[in-house]
C-alpha positions in Angstrom: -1.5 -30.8 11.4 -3.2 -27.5 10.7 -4.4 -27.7 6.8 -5.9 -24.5 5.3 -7.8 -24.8 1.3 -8.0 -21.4 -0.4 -10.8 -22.2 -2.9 -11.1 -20.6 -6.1 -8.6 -17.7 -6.1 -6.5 -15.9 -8.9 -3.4 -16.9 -8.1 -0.9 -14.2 -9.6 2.3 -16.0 -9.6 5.4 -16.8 -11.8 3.6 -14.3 -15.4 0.4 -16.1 -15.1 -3.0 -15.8 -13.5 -5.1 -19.1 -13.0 -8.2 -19.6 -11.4 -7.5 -22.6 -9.0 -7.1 -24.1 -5.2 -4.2 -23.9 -3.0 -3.9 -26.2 0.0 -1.4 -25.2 2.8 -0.6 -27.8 5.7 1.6 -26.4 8.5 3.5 -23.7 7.1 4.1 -25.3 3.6 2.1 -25.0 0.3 1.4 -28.5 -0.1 -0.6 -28.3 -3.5 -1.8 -26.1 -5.9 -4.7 -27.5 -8.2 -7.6 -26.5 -10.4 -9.7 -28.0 -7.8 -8.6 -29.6 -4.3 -10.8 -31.3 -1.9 -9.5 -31.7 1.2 -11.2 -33.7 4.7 -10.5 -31.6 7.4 -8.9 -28.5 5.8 -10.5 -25.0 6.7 -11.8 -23.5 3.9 -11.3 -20.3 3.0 -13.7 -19.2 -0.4 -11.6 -16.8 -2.6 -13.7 -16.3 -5.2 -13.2 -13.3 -7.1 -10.0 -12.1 -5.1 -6.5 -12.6 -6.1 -3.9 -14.4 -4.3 -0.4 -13.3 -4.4 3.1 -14.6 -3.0 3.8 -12.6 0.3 5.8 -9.6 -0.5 9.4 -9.2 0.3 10.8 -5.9 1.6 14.6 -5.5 0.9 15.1 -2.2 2.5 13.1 -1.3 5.9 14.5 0.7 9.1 12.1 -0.3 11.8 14.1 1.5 14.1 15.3 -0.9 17.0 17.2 -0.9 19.4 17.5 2.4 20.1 15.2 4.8 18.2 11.9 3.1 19.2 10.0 6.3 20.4 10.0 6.3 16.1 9.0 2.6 15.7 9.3 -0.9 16.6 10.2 -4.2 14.9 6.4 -5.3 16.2 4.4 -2.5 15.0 6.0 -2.1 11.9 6.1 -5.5 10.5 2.5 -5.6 12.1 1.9 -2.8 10.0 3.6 -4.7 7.0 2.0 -7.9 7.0 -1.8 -6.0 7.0 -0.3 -4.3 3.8 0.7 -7.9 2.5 4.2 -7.8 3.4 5.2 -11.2 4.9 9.1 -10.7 4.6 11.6 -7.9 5.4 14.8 -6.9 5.4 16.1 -4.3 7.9 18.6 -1.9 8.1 22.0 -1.7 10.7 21.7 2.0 11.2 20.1 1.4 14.8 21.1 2.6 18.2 23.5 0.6 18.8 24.6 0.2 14.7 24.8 -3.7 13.8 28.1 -3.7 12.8 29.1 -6.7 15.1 28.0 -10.1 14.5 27.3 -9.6 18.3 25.0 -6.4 17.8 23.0 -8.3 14.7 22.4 -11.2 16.9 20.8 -9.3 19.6 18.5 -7.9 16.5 17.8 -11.4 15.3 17.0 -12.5 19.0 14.3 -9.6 19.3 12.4 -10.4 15.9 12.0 -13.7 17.4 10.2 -12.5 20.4 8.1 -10.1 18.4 8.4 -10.1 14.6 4.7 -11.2 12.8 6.7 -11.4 9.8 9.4 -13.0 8.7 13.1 -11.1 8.7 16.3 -10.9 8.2 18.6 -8.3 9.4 21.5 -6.9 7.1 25.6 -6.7 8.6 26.2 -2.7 8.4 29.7 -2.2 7.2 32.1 0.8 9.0 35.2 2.1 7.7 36.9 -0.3 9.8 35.1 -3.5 10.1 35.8 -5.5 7.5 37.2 -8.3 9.6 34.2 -8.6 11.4 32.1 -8.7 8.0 34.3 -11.3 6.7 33.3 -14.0 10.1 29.6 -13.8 8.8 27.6 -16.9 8.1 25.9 -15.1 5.0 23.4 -18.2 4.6 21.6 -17.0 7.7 22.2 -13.0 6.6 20.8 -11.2 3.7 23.8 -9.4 3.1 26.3 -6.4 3.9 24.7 -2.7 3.7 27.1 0.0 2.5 26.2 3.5 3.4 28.1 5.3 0.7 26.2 8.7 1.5 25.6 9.8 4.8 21.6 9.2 6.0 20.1 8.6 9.5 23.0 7.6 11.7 26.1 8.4 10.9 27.3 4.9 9.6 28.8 6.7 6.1 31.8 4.1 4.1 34.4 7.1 2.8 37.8 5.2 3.2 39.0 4.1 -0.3 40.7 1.2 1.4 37.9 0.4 3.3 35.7 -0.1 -0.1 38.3 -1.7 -1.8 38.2 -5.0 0.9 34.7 -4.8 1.0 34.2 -5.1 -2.2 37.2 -7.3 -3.4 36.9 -10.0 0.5 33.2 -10.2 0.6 30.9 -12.9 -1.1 27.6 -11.8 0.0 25.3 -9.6 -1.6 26.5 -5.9 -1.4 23.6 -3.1 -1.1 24.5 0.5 -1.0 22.8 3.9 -0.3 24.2 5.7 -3.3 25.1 9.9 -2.9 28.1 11.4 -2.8 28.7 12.9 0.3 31.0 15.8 -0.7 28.5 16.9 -3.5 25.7 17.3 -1.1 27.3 19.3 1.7 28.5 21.7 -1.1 25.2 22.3 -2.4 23.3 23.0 0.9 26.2 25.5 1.9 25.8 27.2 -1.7 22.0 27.4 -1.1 22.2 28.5 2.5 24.4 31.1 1.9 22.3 32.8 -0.9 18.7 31.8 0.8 19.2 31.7 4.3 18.7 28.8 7.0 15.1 29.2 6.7 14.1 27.2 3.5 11.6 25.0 2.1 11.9 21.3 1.8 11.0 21.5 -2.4 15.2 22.7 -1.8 15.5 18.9 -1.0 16.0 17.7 -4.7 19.0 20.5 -5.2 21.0 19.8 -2.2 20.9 15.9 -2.7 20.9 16.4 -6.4 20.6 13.9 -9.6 24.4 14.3 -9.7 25.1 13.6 -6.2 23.5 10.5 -6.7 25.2 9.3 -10.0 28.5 10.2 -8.8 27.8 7.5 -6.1 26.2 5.2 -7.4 28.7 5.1 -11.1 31.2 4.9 -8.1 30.0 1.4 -6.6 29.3 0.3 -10.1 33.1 0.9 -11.1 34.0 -1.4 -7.8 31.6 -4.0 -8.0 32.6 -4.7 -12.1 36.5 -4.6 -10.7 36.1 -6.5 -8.6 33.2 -9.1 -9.7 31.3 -8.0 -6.7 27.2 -8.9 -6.3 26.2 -5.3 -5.9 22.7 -4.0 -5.3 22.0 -0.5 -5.4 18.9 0.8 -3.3 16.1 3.2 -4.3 17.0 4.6 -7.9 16.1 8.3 -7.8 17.2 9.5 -11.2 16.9 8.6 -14.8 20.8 9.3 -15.3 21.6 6.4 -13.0 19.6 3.9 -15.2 22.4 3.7 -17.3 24.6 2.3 -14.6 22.3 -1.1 -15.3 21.0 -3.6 -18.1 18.4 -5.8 -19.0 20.0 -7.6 -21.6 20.8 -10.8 -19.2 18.2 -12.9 -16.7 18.0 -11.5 -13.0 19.7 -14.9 -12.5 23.2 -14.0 -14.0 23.6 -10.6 -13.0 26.2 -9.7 -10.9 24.5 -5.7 -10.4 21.5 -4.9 -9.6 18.9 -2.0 -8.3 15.6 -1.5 -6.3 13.1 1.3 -7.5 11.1 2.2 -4.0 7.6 3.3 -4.0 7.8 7.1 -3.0 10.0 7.5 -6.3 7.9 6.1 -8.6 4.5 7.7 -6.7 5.6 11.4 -6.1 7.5 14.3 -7.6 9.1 17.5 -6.8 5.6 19.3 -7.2 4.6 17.6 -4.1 6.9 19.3 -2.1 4.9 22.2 -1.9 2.0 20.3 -0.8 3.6 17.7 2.1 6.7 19.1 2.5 9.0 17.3 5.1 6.8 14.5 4.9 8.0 12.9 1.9 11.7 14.4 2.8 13.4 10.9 2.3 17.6 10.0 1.0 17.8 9.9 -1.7 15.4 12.7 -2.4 12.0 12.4 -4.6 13.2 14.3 -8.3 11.2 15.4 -11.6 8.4 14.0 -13.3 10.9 12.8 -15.9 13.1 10.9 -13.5 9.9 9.1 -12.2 8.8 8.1 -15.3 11.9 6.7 -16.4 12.4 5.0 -13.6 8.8 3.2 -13.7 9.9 2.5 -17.0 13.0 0.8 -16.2 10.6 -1.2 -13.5 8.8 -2.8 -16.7 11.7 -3.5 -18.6 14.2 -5.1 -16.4 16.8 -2.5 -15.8 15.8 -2.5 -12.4 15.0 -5.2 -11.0 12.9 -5.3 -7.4 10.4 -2.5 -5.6 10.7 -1.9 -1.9 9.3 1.0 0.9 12.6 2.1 2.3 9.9 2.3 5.0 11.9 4.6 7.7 9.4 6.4 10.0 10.1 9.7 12.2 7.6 11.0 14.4 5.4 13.5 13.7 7.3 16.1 15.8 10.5 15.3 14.4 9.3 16.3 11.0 7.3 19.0 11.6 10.5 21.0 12.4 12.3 23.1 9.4 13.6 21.7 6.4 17.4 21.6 7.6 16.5 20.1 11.0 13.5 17.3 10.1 15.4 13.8 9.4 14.8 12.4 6.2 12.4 9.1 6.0 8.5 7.9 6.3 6.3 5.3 6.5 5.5 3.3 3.6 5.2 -0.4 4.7 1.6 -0.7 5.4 0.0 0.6 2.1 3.4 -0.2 -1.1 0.8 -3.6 -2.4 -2.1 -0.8 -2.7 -0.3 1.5 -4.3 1.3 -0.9 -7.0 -2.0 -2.1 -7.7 -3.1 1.4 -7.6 -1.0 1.6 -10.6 -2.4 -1.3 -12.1 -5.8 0.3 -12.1 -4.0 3.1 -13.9 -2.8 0.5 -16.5 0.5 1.1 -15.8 1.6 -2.3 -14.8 0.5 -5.9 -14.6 -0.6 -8.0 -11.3 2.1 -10.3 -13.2 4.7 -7.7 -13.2 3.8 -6.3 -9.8 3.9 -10.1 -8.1 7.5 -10.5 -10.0 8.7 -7.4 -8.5 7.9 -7.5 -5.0 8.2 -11.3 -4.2 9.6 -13.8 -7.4 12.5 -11.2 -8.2 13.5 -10.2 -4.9 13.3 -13.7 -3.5 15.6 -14.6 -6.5 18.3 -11.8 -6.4 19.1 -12.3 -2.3 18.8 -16.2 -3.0 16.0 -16.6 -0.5 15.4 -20.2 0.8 11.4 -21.5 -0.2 10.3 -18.1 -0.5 9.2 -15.3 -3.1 6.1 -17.8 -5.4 3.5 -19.9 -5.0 4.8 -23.2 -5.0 4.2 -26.7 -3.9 6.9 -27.1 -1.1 7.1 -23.4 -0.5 6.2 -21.8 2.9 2.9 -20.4 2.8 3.8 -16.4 2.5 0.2 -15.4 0.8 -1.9 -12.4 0.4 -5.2 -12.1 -0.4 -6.6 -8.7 -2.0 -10.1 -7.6 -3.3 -9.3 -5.3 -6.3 -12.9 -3.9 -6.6 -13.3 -3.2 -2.1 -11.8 0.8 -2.1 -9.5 2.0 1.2 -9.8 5.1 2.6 -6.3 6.1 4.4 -6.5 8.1 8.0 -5.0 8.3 11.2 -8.0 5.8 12.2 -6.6 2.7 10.4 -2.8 3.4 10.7 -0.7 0.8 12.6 2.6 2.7 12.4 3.6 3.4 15.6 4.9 7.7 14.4 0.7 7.8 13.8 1.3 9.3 10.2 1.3 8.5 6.7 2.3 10.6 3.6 -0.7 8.6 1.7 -3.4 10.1 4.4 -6.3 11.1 3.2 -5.8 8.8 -0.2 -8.7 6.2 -1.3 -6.8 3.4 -2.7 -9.4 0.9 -5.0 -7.9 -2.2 -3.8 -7.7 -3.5 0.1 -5.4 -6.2 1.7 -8.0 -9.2 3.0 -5.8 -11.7 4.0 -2.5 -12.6 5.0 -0.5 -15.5 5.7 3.0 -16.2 6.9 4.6 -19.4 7.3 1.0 -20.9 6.5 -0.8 -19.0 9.4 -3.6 -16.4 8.8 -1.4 -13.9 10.7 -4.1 -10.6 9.1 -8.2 -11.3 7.9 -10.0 -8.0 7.1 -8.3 -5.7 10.0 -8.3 -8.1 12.4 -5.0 -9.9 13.5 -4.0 -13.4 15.6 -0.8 -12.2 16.9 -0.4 -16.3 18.6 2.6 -16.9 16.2 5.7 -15.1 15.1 7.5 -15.1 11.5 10.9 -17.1 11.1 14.1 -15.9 10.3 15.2 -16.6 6.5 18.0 -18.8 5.1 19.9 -17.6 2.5 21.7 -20.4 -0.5 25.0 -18.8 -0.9 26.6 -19.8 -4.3 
C-alpha cells in the first residue's frame, strides 16, 4: 500500500481553511487531522501552500477522434492536471459525433489508454436520437449535451419534437449550448451586407448577440420547468440571462442550473481589438457590464459552477479572417491561476473558488467520492504556492495547438502539485505519466 502525508497544508475545502495533515493510502484520503504521523508514509511538507480538492471541468472539447491535429485527450488533460484539473467532462462534437452508445464507448476506451485525469464523456443528442439516449446507463455517463445553437460540428437540436422527448424521456442531467440559431445567421447577413466579408472579430459580440443567447437559453428554461427536466445551461455570456436562474434554494434542490466559464468572466469586448480571433469562442465574450454581472452572479449563487469550455484550434486555423477562423481556445492549463488571480484582486475567496470548481460541480452532476477533501474520498488534490509568480509563454505550454490567449501574462500563483486518484500525477513541471485517471460514477436519483 502506497501511503502519502501532506504535512501542514491550508486545506481550502467545504467554506473553511485549516491548517492540518492529510494522509492518502492508495487512491483514497484516508484521514485528515491537525497532526498525522504516519510509519512509512512519504511525506510531503506543505507548509505555507494551500491544498485544494482537484478541480472538475464540466465542459472541455479535447478534440478526439477525429480533430486531433487540434488536440488530444493525452495532451490536454496533461495540460489540465499541471493546471490542477484532476476531472473533466468532454464534449460529443468529435469526428465521428458520440451520439451512439457505441461511438461514446470507443471515447471511454481511449481515455483509458491515455487520460492522466479522470473523465467522463457526455451522450450528444441529434434530432433523431432519442432512442438511443434513452438505452444509456447515466450512472457511468455525466449526462446528455444539447447543442441548441450551432458551434463546431454541426450537431445543432432544432426539431421541436425532438426537444420535447428529450426533455420530457430523459432522467439525466441535460446541458445545453444556448443561442438561437435563426437570430445569429440574420445578424451576420445584416452586417456582411453593409460591411463586407472582410471584417473584424470585435463583430463577434453583434452577430452572436446578448439576444441570440437569451432567446435560447429562456427557450430550454421554458422546457426544462415543463417538463421538470435537470437542465444545465453552459457558459452564461450575458447579464440578461441571469434572470433565467435563482439562488433562493441550495444547489442540492435545484432542478436548473448554469456554468460561468473563465474567458467570460476574464475578458471583454475591448479585447477584441487586441487578440482578435483568439478569444473568438460560442457564445461570444460581451461588455464589461455583462462580465461583471456575471462574476457577480458567481458569488451569489445564481450560477452555480466555473469551467474552461477549453476547445483549442490550431494556430493556423485562427489566424484566418474573422468569418473563416472557428470559434474556441485553450483554457484548461492556466482557469486555477486565473481564479486565484482574482483572488489576489479581492474579488473572490479561496473558499468560494474551491466551491465553484470542485464541491459544486461534484454536487450538481452527482459525482461518486469526488469534488472535497474528505476521509473516504479519492485523493483528487492540488497543491499551489500563492506567493511563487508564473510567467505564460509558448515555452511552458502543454497544449498541443502551441498557443494560449493568456501568453505573455504573469499570474502570482503557480500549480505545485497534483494528485489524482492518490498518485502525484504533476510536482513543479515535472510529470510521472506511470498511471492513468479512472472513469467517474455518477448516483442517479
Amino acid at each position: 500500500m502506497t501511503k502519502i502525508l501532506i504535512k501542514n497544508a491550508s486545506i481550502v475545502n467545504e467554506g473553511e481553511i485549516l491548517v492540518g495533515d492529510v494522509l492518502i493510502e492508495d487512491k483514497i484520503i484516508t484521514r485528515i487531522d491537525r497532526e498525522i504521523e504516519e510509519a512509512g508514509a512519504k511525506e510531503i511538507n506543505a507548509e505555507g501552500l494551500h491544498l485544494f480538492p482537484g478541480l472538475i471541468d464540466d465542459q472541455v472539447h479535447f478534440r478526439e477522434p477525429g480533430l486531433t491535429h487540434k488536440g488530444e485527450i493525452f495532451t490536454e488533460a496533461k495540460a489540465g492536471v499541471a493546471g490542477g484539473v484532476t476531472s473533466f467532462m468532454e464534449m460529443p462534437n468529435t469526428v465521428p459525433q458520440a451520439t451512439t452508445l457505441i461511438e461514446l464507448e470507443k471515447k471511454y476506451s481511449r481515455a483509458a489508454e491515455c487520460s492522466l485525469a479522470n473523465y467522463s464523456f457526455l451522450m450528444g443528442g441529434t434530432n433523431n436520437n432519442l432512442e438511443e439516449v434513452l438505452k444509456a446507463d447515466y450512472s457511468k455517463i455525466a449526462g446528455l449535451k444539447l447543442f441548441l445553437g450551432s458551434s463546431t460540428g454541426d450537431m445543432l437540436v432544432d426539431s421541436q419534437k425532438a426537444l420535447e422527448g428529450f426533455f420530457s424521456k430523459v432522467e439525466c442531467i441535460i446541458c445545453t449550448h444556448c443561442e438561437d440559431d435563426v437570430m445569429i445567421k440574420e445578424n451576420q447577413k445584416r452586417i456582411i451586407e453593409e460591411y463586407g466579408e472582410d471584417i473584424p472579430a470585435y463583430f463577434h459580440p453583434m452577430i452572436r448577440s446578448e439576444e441570440a443567447c437569451y432567446r435560447s437559453s429562456s427557450a430550454a428554461v421554458a422546457l426544462a420547468k415543463k417538463h421538470n427536466t435537470r437542465l444545465h445551461v453552459f457558459h452564461i455570456s450575458t447579464a440578461k440571462e441571469l434572470s433565467l436562474f435563482t439562488n433562493r434554494i441550495p444547489l442540492k434542490e435545484k432542478r436548473i442550473t448554469a456554468e460561468a466559464c473563465i474567458h467570460h468572466l476574464w475578458f471583454t469586448d475591448e479585447d477584441y481589438k487586441a487578440k482578435g480571433n483568439f478569444i473568438k469562442w460560442n457564445p461570444s465574450i460581451k461588455t464589461q457590464y455583462d462580465r461583471d454581472k456575471i462574476f457577480e452572479a458567481v458569488l451569489n449563487g445564481t450560477i452555480d459552477v466555473v469551467a474552461t469550455d477549453h476547445a483549442p484550434h490550431t494556430l493556423e486555423e485562427k489566424q484566418q479572417s474573422y468569418l473563416k477562423a472557428p470559434s474556441g481556445g485553450p483554457l484548461i492549463q492556466h482557469s486555477l491561476q486565473a481564479m486565484l488571480q482574482f483572488h489576489k484582486q479581492g474579488k473572490i475567496t479561496l473558499e468560494k473558488i474551491a466551491e465553484k470548481t470542485a464541491h459544486n460541480v461534484a454536487d450538481l452532476f452527482r459525482i461518486e467520492k469526488r469534488g472535497y477533501i474528505r476521509e473516504g474520498y479519492f485523493a483528487d488534490l492540488v497543491l499551489v504556492n500563492l506567493k511563487k509568480n508564473y510567467h505564460v509563454d509558448k515555452t511552458n505550454l502543454l497544449y498541443k495547438c502551441g498557443w494560449s490567449p493568456f501568453e505573455s501574462y504573469t499570474f502570482n500563483s503557480s500549480i505545485e502539485k497534483t494528485f489524482v486518484n492518490g498518485h502525484l500525477v504533476y510536482d513543479q513541471g515535472k510529470f510521472d505519466v506511470t498511471k492513468r485517471g479512472e472513469r467517474m460514477l455518477f448516483n442517479k436519483f
